[in-house]
VOGU-3710 file (C-alpha; in Angstrom, 3 decimals, decimal comma):
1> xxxxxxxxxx> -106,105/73,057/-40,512  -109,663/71,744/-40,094  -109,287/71,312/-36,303  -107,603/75,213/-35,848  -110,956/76,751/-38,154  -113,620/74,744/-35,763  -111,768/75,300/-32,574  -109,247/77,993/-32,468  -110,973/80,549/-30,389  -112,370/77,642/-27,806
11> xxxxxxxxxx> -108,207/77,411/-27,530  -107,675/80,786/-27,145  -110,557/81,191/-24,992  -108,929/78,335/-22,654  -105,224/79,790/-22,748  -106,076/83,329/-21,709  -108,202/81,646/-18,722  -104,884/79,671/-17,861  -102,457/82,216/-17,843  -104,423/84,597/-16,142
21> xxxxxxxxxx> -104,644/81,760/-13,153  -101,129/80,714/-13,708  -100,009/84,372/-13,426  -101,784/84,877/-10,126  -100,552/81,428/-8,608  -97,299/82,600/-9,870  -96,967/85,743/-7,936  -98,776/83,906/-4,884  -94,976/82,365/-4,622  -93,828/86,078/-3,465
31> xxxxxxxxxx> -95,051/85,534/-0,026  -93,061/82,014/0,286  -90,023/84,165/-1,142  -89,952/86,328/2,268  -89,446/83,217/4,525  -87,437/81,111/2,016  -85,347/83,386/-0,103  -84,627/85,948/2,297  -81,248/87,015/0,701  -82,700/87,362/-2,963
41> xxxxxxxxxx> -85,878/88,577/-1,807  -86,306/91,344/-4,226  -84,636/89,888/-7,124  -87,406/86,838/-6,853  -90,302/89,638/-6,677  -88,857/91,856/-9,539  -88,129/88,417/-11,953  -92,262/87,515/-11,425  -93,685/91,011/-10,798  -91,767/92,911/-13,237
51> xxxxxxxxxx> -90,514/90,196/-15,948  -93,025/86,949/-16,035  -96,282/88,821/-14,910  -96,124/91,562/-18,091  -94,686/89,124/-20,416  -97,842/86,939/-19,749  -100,119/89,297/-19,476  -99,201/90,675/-22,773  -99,138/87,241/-24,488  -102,614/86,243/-22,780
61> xxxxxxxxxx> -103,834/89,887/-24,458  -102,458/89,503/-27,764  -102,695/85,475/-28,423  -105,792/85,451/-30,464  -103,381/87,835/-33,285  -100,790/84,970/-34,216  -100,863/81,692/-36,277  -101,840/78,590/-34,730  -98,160/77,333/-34,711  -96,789/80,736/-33,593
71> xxxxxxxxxx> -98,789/80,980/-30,652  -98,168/77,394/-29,089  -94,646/78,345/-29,873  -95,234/81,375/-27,856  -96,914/79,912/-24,887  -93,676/77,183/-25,012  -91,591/79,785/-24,701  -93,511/81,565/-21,807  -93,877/78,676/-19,806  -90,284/78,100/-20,320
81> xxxxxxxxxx> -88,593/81,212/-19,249  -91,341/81,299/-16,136  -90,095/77,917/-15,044  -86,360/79,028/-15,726  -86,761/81,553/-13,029  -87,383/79,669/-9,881  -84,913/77,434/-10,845  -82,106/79,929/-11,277  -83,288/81,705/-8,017  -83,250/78,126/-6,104
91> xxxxxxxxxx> -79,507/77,827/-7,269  -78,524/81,501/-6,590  -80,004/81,042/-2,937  -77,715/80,675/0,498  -80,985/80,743/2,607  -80,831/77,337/4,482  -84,214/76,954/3,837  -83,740/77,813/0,227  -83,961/74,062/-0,821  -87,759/73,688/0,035
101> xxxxxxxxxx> -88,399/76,106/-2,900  -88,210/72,907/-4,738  -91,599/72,053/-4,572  -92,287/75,253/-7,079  -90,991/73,449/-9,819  -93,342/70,161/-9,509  -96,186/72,410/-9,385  -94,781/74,632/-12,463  -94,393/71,055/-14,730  -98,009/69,907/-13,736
111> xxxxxxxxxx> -99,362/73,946/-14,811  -97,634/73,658/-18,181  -98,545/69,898/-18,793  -101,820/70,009/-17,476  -103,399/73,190/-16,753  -102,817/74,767/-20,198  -102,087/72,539/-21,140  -98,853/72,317/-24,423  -99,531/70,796/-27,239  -98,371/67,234/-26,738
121> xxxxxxxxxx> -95,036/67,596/-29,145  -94,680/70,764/-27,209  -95,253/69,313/-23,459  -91,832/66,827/-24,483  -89,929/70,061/-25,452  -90,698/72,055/-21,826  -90,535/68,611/-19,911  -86,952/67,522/-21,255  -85,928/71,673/-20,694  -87,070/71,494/-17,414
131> xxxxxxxxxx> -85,588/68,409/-16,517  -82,416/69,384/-17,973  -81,806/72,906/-16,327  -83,148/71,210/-12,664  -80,810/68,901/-12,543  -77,968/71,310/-13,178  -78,956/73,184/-10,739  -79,404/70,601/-8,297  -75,928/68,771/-9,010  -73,878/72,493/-9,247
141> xxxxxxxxxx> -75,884/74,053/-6,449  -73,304/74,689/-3,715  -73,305/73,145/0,170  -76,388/71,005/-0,831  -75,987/67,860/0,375  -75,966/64,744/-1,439  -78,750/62,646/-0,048  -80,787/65,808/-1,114  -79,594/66,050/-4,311  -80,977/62,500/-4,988
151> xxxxxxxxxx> -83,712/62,732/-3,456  -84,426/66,244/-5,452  -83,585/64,163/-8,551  -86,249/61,457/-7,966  -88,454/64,140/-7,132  -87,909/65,866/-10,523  -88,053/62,304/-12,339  -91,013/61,230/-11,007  -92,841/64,810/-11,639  -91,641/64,807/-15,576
161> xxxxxxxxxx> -92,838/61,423/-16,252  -96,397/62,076/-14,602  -96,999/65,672/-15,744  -95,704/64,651/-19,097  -97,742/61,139/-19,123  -100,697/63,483/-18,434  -100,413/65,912/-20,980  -100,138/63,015/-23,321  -103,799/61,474/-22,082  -105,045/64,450/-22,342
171> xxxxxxxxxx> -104,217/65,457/-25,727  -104,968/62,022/-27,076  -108,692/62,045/-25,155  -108,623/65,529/-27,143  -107,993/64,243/-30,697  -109,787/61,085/-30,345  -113,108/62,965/-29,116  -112,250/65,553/-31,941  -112,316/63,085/-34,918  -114,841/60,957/-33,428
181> xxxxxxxxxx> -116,839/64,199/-33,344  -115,523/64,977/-36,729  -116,655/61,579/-38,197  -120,014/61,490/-36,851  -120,796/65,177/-38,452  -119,061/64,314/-41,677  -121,190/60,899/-41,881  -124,446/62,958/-40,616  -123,451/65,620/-43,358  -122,909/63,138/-46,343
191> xxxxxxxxxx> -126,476/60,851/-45,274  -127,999/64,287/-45,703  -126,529/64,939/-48,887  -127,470/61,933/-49,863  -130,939/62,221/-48,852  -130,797/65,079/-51,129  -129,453/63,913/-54,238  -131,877/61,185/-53,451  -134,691/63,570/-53,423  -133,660/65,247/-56,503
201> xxxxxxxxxx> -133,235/62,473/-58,375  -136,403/61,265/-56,995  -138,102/64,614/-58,520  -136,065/64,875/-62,080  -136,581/63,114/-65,199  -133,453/60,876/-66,036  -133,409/61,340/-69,567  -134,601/64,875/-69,886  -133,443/66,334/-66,582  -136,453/67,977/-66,339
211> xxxxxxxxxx> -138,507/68,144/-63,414  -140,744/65,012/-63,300  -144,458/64,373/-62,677  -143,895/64,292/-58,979  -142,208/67,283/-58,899  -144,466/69,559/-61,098  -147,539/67,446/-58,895  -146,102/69,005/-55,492  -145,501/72,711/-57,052  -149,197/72,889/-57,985
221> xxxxxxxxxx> -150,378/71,845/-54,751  -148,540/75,185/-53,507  -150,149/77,102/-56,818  -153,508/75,764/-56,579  -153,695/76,718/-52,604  -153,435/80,456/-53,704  -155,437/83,241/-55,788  -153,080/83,870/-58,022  -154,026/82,944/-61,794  -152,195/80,250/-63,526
231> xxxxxxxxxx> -152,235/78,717/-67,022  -151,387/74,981/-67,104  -150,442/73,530/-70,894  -150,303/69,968/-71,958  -147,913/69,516/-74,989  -147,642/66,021/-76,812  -145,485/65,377/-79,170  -146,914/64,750/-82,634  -146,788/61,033/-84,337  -144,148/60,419/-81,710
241> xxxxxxxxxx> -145,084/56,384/-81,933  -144,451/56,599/-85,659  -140,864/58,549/-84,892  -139,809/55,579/-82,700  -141,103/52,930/-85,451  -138,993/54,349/-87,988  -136,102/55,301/-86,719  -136,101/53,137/-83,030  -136,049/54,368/-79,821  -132,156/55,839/-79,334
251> xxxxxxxxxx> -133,812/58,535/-81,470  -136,529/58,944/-79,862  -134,986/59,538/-76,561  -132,580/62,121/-78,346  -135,942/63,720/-79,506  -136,888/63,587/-76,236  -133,635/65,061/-75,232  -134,007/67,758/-77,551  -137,503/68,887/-76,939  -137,075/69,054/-73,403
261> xxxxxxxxxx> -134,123/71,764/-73,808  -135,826/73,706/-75,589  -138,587/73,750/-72,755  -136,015/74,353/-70,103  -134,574/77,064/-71,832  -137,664/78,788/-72,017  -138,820/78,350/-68,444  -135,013/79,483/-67,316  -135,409/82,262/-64,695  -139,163/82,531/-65,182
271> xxxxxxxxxx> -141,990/82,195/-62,138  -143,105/78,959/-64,987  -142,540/75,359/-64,331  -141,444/72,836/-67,115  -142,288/68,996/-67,033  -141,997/65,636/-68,383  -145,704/64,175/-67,585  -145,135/60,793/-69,186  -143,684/59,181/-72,150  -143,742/62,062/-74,742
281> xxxxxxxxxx> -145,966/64,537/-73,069  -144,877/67,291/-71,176  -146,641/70,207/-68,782  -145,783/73,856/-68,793  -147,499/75,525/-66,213  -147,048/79,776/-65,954  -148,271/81,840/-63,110  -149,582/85,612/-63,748  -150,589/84,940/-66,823  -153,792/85,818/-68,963
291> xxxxxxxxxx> -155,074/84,333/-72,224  -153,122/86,750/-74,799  -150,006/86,134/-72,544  -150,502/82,166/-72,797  -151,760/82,215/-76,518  -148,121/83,751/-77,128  -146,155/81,581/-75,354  -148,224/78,569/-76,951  -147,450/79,818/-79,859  -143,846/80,183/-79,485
301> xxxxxxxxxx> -143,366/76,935/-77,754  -145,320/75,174/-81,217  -142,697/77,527/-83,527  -140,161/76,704/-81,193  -140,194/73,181/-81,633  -140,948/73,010/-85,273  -137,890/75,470/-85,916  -135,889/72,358/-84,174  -136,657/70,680/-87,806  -135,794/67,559/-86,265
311> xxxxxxxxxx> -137,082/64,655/-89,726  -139,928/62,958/-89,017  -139,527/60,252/-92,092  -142,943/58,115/-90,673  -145,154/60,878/-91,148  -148,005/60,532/-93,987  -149,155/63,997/-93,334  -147,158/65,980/-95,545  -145,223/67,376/-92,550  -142,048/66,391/-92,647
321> xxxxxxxxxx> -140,615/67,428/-89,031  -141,268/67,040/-85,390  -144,030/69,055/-84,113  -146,213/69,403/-81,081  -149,664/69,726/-80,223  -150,418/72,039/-77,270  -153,606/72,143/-74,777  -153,835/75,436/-72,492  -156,680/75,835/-69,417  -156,635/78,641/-67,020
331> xxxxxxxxxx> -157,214/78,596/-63,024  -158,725/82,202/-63,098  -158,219/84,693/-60,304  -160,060/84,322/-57,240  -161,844/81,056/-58,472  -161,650/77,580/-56,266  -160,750/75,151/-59,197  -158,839/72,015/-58,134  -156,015/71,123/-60,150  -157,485/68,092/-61,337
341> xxxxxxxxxx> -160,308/70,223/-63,151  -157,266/72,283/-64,863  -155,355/69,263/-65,817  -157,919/67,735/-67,692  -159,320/70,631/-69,395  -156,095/71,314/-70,262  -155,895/67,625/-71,505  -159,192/68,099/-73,395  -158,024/71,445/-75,391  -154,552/69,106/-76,391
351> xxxxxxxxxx> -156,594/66,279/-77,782  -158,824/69,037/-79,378  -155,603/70,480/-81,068  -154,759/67,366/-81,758  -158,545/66,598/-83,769  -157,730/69,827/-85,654  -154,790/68,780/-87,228  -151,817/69,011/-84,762  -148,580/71,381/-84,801  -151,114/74,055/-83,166
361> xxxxxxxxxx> -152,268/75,001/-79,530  -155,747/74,993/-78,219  -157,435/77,221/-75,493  -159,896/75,628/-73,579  -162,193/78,324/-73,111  -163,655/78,241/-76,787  -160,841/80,273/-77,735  -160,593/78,923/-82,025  -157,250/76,468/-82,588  -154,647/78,186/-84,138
371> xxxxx> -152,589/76,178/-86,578  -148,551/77,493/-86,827  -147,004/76,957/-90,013  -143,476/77,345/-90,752  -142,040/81,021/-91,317
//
C-alpha cells in the first residue's frame, strides 16, 4: 500500500510516542487505586505493573517488525485488554467508593480513539467492546444502585459516541490531507514528465530519432567552451532530390530512416554526437580525435552507407546506389575557434567532396579527397 511505503515509520514513530504516554498515565491510576480500591489494591497494581505495562512496552519495542495490518491488529488488541482491566477491577470492587473509578474508562476510550489514535475500522471494533463489557459490568455489578447505573450508562454512551465521532474526524482529516497531498505530487510529478518528454521531443528528429539541430547546437556550445580537440563532419546525402523525384517522398523518408541508423549505430556508446542538420544532411561531431582517426571514420561512414545498397534509379552517374558525400574540419587543441568557423569549414570540405565527384570525404585542411569505391 502506497500510503504504508510513504508513511509507515511516521506511524510507528507516533504509536511508540503514544504508548509510552499511555503506559505512564496508565500506571498514574495506581495512586487513585489506594483510596478507591482499597480491597483489591494489589491485584489493580500487579494487572498494570506486571501485565499491561510489559505487554506495552514490548509491543511499543517491537512494532516497527510486523505488517501494517498485523500491527494495528496488535495495538487493537492492547488497547483492548488494557481497557478490560479497569473494568473487571470496577466490578470485582466492594470499596464504597469503588464506583468513582468510572471515570478511568472515559479517559481510556478518548486515549484509544484519539491519542493513538485506531485506525478508524478499528476505533468501531474497541468502541462497541468497550461499550459492551461496561455495561455488563455496570448492570451485574452488585449493591450499585440504580439511578447510578443509568447515570453510568449515559456516561458510557455519551463517551463512545464522542471518542468514536473523533477518531472518525480525525482519520478522515488524515486521508483527505493524504490524497490531496498525494494528488498534488502525482500532478507536479507527471507536468514534469511532461516537461521532459516535451524537451526531448523538442531536441529529437521525428522521423530519424536522431538528435536534432538544436540538440547537437547546445552540445557544441559545451565542446567548443573547452580545449579538448574535436572533429565536426557534414555528410549530405548524394542526388537525394533526384531519389525523391523518382521514387516520391515515402522513400525518401525511409532513406532517411535508414541512413540515420546506421549513424546511430555508429555513435552508440561513443564520446561522438550524431545529427540530423536539415533535410538530408546530417552532422557527426567526435571528440579526441586527430586527422588519421577522423579520415577512418569518414571513410567508414562513406562505405557504410554505400554497403546499405539502397537503388538510386535517378542517378545519371553510373552509380547506381545511395551514397554520401562527407566534409570533416578540426577545432585543434588549445586553439580559440568558434563553432561557427568549424561548421562552415566543415561545410566547405562537403561541397568540395561534393565538386570531386561525391561518395567520398574531404578534409579541410588540404588533406587530398579520397573517393571510396565499392569492395
Amino acid at each position: 500500500m502506497r500510503y504504508e511505503t510513504e508513511q509507515g515509520e511516521e506511524r510507528i514513530a507516533a504509536l511508540r510516542s503514544a504508548i509510552y504516554v499511555g503506559v505512564a498515565l496508565y500506571n498514574a491510576y495506581n495512586l487513585t487505586s489506594i483510596v478507591l480500591l482499597r480491597d483489591i489494591v494489589w491485584l489493580s497494581a500487579g494487572f498494570r505493573v506486571l501485565l499491561v505495562t510489559p505487554m506495552s512496552l514490548a509491543l511499543a519495542w517491537h512494532i516497527g517488525r510486523f505488517p501494517a495490518r498485523l500491527r494495528e491488529l496488535m495495538v487493537l488488541g492492547a488497547i483492548v485488554c488494557a481497557y478490560l482491566i479497569p473494568v473487571f477491577l470496577f466490578w470485582l470492587t466492594d470499596e464504597p467508593l469503588g464506583a468513582f473509578t468510572f471515570g478511568e474508562f472515559s479517559l481510556t476510550l478518548i486515549f484509544g480513539n484519539m491519542l493513538l489514535p485506531l485506525r478508524f475500522r478499528h476505533a468501531v471494533v474497541f468502541t462497541c467492546l468497550a461499550f459492551v463489557m461496561t455495561s455488563a459490568a455496570i448492570f451485574t455489578k452488585p449493591d450499585l444502585d440504580a439511578t447510578l447505573r443509568f447515570a453510568f450508562a449515559v456516561q458510557l454512551a455519551t463517551a463512545c459516541l464522542f471518542s468514536l465521532y473523533a477518531n472518525y474526524r480525525i482519520e478522515r482529516r488524515r486521508c483527505v490531507d493524504y490524497l490531496s497531498q498525494l494528488g498534488a505530487r502525482l500532478a507536479a510529478e507527471a507536468a514534469e514528465a511532461a516537461r521532459k518528454q516535451f524537451q526531448d521531443l523538442s531536441r529529437t528528429d521525428a522521423l530519424t530519432g536522431l538528435p536534432n539541430r538544436r540538440f547537437l547546437s547546445e552540445r557544441m556550445d559545451e565542446w567548443f567552451d573547452d580545449d579538448r580537440p574535436a572533429a565536426v563532419m557534414m555528410i549530405d546525402i548524394d542526388h537525394f532530390k533526384l531519389f525523391n523525384d523518382v521514387l516520391g517522398h515515402p522513400a525518401g523518408d525511409d532513406c532517411l530512416r535508414s541512413v540515420g541508423a546506421v549513424f546511430a549505430a555508429m555513435a552508440a556508446g561513443t564520446d561522438m554526437v550524431c545529427a540530423r542538420f536539415g533535410g538530408e544532411e546530417f552532422t557527426i561531431a567526435v571528440r579526441d580525435i586527430g586527422d588519421l582517426g577522423a579520415a577512418r571514420l569518414a571513410r567508414g561512414l562513406v562505405q557504410a552507407i554505400e554497403s546499405l545498397a539502397i537503388v538510386h534509379p535517378g542517378r545519371s552517374d553510373g552509380v547506381g546506389v545511395v551514397t554520401v558525400s562527407v566534409g570533416v574540419a578540426f577545432k585543434l587543441h588549445g586553439k580559440t575557434v568558434s563553432q561557427a568557423e568549424v561548421f562552415a569549414a566543415a561545410d566547405r570540405a562537403l561541397y568540395e567532396a561534393k565538386r570531386r565527384g561525391r561518395n567520398r570525404f574531404v578534409l579541410d585542411h588540404g588533406v587530398e579527397a579520397h573517393r571510396v569505391r565499392s569492395p
